[in-house]
C-alpha positions as a printed NumPy array, in Angstrom:
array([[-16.396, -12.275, -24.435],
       [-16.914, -16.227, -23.268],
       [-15.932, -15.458, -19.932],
       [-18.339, -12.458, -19.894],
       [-21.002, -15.06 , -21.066],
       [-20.184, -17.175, -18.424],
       [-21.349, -14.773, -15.451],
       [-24.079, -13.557, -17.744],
       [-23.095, -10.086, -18.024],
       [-23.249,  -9.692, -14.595],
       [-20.257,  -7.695, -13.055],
       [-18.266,  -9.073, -11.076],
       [-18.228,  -7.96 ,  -7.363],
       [-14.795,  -7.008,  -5.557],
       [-16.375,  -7.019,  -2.294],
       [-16.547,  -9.708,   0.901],
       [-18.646,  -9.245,   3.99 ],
       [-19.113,  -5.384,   2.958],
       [-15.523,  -4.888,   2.777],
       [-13.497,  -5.162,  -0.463],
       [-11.286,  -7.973,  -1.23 ],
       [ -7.491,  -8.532,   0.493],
       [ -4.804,  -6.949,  -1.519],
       [ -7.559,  -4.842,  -3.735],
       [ -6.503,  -1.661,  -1.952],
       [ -2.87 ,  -2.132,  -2.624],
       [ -2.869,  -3.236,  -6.344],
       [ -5.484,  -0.062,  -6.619],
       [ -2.396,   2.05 ,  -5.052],
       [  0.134,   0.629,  -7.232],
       [ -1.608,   1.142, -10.266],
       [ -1.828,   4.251,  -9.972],
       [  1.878,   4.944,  -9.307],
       [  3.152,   2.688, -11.955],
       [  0.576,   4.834, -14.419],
       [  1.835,   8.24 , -13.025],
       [  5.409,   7.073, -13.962],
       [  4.706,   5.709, -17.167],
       [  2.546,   8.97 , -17.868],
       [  5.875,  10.576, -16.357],
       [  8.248,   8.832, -18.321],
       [  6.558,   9.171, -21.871],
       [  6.355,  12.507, -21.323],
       [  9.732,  13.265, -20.822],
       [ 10.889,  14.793, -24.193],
       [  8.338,  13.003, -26.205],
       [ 10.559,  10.129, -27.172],
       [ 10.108,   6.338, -26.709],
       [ 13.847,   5.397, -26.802],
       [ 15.509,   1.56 , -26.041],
       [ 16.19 ,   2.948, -22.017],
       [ 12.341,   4.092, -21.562],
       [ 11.111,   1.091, -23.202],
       [ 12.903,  -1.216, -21.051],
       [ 11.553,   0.448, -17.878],
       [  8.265,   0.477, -19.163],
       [  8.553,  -3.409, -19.629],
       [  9.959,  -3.552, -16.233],
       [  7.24 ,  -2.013, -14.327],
       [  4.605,  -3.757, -16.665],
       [  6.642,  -7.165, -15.011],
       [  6.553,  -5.599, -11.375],
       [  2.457,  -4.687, -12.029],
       [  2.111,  -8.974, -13.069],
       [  4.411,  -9.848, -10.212],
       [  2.919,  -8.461,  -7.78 ],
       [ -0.905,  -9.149,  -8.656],
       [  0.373, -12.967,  -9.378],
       [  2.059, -12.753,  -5.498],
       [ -0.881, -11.544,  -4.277],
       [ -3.083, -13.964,  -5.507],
       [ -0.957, -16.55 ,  -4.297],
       [ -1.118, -15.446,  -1.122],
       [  2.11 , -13.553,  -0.785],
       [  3.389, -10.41 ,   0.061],
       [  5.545,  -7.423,  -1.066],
       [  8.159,  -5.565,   1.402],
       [  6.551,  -7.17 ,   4.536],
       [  2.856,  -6.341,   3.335],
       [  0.459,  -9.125,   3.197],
       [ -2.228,  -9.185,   0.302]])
């Protein structure tokens, strides 16, 4: 809520020159995979068990590494954010 306060309730904008930000497309993409697999993977039988949960946690870690590399600059598999 205070950082809301701080940009007034404004929203904030995700696009530069008319174009939207570097990397924006790409972390769009991937969240949207890693939410069809989850979606996948919950389904599956019903059942949260030990093995699910860890590869939940996993791609939860690959989702923060890879918006964290991006806004440092870096890149996945040869593709620049």
């Amino acid at each position: 809520m205070r950082r809301q306060r701080r940009h007034g309730f404004r929203l904030v904008r995700m696009i530069q020159d008319g174009k939207p930000m570097p990397g924006l497309v790409g972390i769009r993409i991937l969240l949207c995979v890693l939410t069809l697999v989850t979606l996948l993977i919950m389904w599956h039988k019903h059942q949260l068990t030990r093995t699910k949960a860890l590869v939940l946690c996993a791609l939860y870690a690959l989702f923060v590494a890879y918006a964290v590399a991006g806004s440092l600059g870096w890149g996945f598999f040869g593709i620049g954010l």
